[in-house]
C-alpha positions in Angstrom: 76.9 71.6 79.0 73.5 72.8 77.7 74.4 71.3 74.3 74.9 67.6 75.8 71.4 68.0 77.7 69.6 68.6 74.7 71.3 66.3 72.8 70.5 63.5 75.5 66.9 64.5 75.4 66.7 64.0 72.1 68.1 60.7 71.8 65.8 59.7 74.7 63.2 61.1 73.0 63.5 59.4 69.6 64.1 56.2 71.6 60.1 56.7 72.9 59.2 57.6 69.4 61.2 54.5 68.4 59.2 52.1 70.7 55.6 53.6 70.3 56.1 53.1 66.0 57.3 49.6 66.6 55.1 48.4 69.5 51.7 46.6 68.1 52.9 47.7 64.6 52.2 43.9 63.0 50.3 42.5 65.9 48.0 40.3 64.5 44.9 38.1 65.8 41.5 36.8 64.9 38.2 38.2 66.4 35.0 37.2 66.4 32.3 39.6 66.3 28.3 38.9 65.8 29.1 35.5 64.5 31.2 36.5 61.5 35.3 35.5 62.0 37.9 38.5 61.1 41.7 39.1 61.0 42.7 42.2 62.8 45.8 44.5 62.9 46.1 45.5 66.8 46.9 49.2 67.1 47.1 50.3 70.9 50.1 52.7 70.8 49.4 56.3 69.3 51.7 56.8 66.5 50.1 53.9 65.1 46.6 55.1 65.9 47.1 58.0 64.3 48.3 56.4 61.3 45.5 54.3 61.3 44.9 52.5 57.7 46.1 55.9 56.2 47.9 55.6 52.6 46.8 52.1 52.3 44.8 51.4 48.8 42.2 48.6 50.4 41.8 46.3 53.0 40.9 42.3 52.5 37.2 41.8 52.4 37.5 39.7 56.2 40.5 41.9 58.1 40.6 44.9 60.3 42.2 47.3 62.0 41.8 47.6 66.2 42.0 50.6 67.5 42.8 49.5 71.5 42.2 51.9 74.2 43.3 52.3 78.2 40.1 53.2 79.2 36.2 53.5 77.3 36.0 57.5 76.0 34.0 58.8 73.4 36.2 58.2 70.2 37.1 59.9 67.4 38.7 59.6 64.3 39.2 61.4 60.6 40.0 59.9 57.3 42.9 61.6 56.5 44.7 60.2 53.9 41.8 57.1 53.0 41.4 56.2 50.1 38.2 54.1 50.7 35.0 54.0 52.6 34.5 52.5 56.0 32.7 51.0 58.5 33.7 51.7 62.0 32.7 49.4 65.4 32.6 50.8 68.2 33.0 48.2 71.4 33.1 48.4 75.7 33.4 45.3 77.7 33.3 42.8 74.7 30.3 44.1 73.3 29.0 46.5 70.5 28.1 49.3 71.3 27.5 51.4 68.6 28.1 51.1 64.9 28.3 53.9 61.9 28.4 52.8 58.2 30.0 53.6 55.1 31.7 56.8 55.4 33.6 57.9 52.5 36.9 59.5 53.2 35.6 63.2 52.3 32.0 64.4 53.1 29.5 65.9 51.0 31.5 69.4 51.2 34.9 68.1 50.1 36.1 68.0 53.3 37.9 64.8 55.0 35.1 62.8 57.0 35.1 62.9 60.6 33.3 60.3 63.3 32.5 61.1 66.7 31.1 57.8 69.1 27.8 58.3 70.8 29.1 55.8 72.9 32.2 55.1 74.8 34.5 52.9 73.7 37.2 51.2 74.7 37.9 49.6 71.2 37.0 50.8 68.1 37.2 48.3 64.7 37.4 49.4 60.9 36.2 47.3 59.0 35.3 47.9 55.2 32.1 49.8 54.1 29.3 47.3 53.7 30.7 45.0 56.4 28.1 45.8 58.7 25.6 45.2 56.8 26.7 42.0 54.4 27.6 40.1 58.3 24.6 41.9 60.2 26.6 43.1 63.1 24.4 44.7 65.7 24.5 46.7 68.9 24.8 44.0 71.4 26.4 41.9 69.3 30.1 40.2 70.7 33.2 41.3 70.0 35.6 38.8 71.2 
C-alpha cells in the first residue's frame, strides 16, 4: 500500500515538474522599452527562471529574456553557467525602475556574479551588455 502512494506521488509530482518546464518555455513577444523595439523570451514559471539564459553561447543583439513575477520583490539572480556579460532591467508597473550594466558572468574574485535590485520589481529583462547604454534606457523609461 505504501509502495503505490509513493509511487502516485511521484508521478503527480513529475506531472508538476512536467508543466512548470513546458509552460512559457518558447513564449515569445515584442516589447518596447525607452523607445528601442526588442524580441523577448517570456519566462514566468521557475524551472525556467532558474534556467534563465544559462548554457546559451549569445543572445541576438535586439532579443531578451523576461523574467515575469506574481508580485514586485526585490530580485535576484546569479550567472551560473553564462557565458557572456549582461545587462539586466529591472521594471514595476510598466516602468523602469532600476538598471545595472555589464556584469560579466564571474566577478573580480573568480566567483560567479551575483545581482541584487535596489528596487522592486515585478519584471526583470536581460538584455546584452552594452544595451543600456548603445539604446539609452533610463530609469523612468517604458517598458511595455
Amino acid at each position: 500500500m505504501l509502495r503505490k502512494i509513493a509511487i502516485t506521488v511521484v508521478v503527480i509530482l513529475a506531472v508538476i515538474l512536467v508543466m512548470f518546464n513546458t509552460k512559457g518555455a518558447n513564449s515569445r513577444q515584442k516589447i518596447t522599452l525607452g523607445s528601442s523595439k526588442l524580441t523577448v523570451e517570456v519566462v514566468d514559471n521557475p524551472v525556467e527562471q532558474a534556467r534563465g539564459l544559462s548554457g546559451r553561447r549569445s543572445l541576438c543583439d535586439n532579443c531578451g529574456m523576461l523574467f515575469v513575477y506574481p508580485k514586485p520583490q526585490v530580485q535576484n539572480f546569479w550567472m551560473k553557467g553564462m557565458a557572456f556579460p549582461l545587462d539586466f532591467v529591472f521594471i514595476r508597473d510598466g516602468r523602469v525602475v532600476e538598471v545595472v550594466e555589464n556584469i560579466s558572468p564571474l566577478n573580480g574574485s573568480g566567483n560567479v556574479s551575483r545581482v541584487q535590485s535596489r528596487e522592486e520589481a515585478d519584471r526583470v529583462l536581460e538584455v546584452n551588455a552594452e544595451y543600456i547604454r548603445k539604446h539609452g534606457v533610463k530609469v523612468g523609461d517604458p517598458a511595455i
